[in-house]
C-alpha positions as CSV (number, residue, x, y, z in Angstrom):
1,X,-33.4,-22.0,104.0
2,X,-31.8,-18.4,104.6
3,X,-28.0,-18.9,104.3
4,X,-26.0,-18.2,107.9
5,X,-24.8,-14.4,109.4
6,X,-21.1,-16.4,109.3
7,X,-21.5,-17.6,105.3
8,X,-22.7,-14.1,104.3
9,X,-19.6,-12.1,106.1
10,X,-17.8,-14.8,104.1
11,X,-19.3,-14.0,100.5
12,X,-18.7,-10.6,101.5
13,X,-15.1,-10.7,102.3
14,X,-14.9,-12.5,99.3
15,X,-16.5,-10.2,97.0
16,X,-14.5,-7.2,98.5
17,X,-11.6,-8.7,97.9
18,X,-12.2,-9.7,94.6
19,X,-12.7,-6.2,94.0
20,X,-10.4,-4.8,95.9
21,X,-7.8,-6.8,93.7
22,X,-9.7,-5.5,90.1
23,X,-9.4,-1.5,91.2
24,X,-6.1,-2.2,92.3
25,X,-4.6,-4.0,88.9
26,X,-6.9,-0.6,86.9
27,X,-7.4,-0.3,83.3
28,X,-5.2,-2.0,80.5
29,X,-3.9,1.4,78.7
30,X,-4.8,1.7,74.9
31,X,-1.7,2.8,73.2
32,X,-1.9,4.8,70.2
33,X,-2.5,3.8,66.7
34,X,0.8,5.9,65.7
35,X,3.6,6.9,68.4
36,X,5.4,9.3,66.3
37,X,2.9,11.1,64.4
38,X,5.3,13.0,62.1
39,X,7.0,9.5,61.1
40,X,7.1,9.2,56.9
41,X,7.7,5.7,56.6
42,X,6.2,2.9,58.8
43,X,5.8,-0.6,58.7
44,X,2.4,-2.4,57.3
45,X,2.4,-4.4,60.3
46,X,2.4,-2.3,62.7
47,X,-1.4,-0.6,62.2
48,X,-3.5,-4.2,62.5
49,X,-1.2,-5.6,65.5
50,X,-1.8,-2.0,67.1
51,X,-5.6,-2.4,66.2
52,X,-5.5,-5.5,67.6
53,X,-3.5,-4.7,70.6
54,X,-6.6,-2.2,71.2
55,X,-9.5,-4.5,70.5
56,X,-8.3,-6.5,73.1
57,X,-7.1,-3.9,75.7
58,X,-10.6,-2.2,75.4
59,X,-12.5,-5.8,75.6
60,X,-10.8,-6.6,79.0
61,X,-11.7,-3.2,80.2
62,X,-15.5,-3.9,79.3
63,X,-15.2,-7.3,81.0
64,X,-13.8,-6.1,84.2
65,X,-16.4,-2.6,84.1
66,X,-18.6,-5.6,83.8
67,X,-16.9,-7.8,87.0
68,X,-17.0,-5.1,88.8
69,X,-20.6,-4.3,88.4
70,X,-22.0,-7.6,89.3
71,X,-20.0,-7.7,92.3
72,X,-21.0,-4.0,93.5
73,X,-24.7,-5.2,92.8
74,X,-24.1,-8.4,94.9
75,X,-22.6,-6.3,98.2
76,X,-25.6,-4.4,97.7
77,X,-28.3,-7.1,97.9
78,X,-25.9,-8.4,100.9
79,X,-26.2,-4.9,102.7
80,X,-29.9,-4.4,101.7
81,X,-31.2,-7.6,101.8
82,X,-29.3,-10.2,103.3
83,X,-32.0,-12.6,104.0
84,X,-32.4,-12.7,100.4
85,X,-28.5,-12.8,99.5
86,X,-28.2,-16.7,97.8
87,X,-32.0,-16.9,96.6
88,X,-32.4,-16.8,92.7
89,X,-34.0,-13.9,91.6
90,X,-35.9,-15.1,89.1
91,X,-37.6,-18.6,91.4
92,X,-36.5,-17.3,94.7
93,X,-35.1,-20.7,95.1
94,X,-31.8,-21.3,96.8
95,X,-29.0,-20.9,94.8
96,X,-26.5,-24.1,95.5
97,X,-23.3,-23.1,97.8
98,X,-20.7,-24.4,95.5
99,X,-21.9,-22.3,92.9
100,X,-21.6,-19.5,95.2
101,X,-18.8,-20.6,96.2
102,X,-17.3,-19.9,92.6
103,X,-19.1,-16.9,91.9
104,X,-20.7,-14.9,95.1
105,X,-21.9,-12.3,92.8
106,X,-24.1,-14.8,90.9
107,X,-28.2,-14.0,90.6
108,X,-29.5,-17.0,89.1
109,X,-29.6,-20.7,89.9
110,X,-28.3,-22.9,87.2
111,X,-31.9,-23.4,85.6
112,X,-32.9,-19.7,85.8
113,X,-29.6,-19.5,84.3
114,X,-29.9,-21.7,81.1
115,X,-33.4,-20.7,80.4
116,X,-31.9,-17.0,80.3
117,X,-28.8,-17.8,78.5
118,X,-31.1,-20.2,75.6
119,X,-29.6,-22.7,73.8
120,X,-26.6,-23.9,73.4
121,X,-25.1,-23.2,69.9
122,X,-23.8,-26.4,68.4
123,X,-20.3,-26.4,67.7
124,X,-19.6,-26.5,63.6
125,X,-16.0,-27.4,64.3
126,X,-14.7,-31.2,64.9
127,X,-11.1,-31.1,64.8
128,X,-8.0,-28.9,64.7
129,X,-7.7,-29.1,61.3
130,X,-11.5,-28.4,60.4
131,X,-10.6,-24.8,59.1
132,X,-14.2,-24.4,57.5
């Protein structure tokens, strides 16, 4: 069952919103490995926590290139084929309303989903202090 005309101005709304509020907050700046580059001395922990500081600035940037990307694909099967908009597109079955709910710019129904994901990788850790 095709999901309502009222439903999908809701996804939509949703999903502009949401990325309405991702362009608005922009890119998390990498700062430089070295501020002053004619510095002698420096301190040894500087360099990793700076490398670090980047790894992690650069992997939320992928993750929200990423966001945004699924969410400009999903207002474009809303504006090209809204009938569709909610089907899986892998069974074509309907996709559950709570799960759009959570995430409007969702493709897959939760079995499409696992198959395509694969198994789950067992866990090798038990407790807090199971450092191995």
């Amino acid at each position: 069952m095709p999901i309502s005309e009222t439903t999908r101005q809701g996804h939509r709304k949703r999903l502009e919103k949401t990325r309405d509020q991702i362009l608005a907050e922009g890119d998390i700046p990498i700062e430089p490995n070295r501020r002053d580059p004619t510095a002698v001395g420096r301190d040894d922990d500087e360099q990793p926590l700076n490398e670090m500081s980047q790894a992690i600035a650069s992997s939320r940037n992928r993750a929200r290139q990423e966001s945004l990307a699924q969410i400009e694909a999903a207002l474009r099967r809303l504006s090209e084929h809204p009938d569709d908009f909610g089907l899986c597109v892998e069974c074509e079955e309907p996709i559950p309303e709570r799960r759009l709910l959570l995430m409007p710019y969702v493709e897959l129904c939760v079995e499409c989903q696992r198959k395509q994901d694969g198994p789950r990788q067992p866990q090798s850790r038990k407790n807090l202090t199971d450092y191995k």
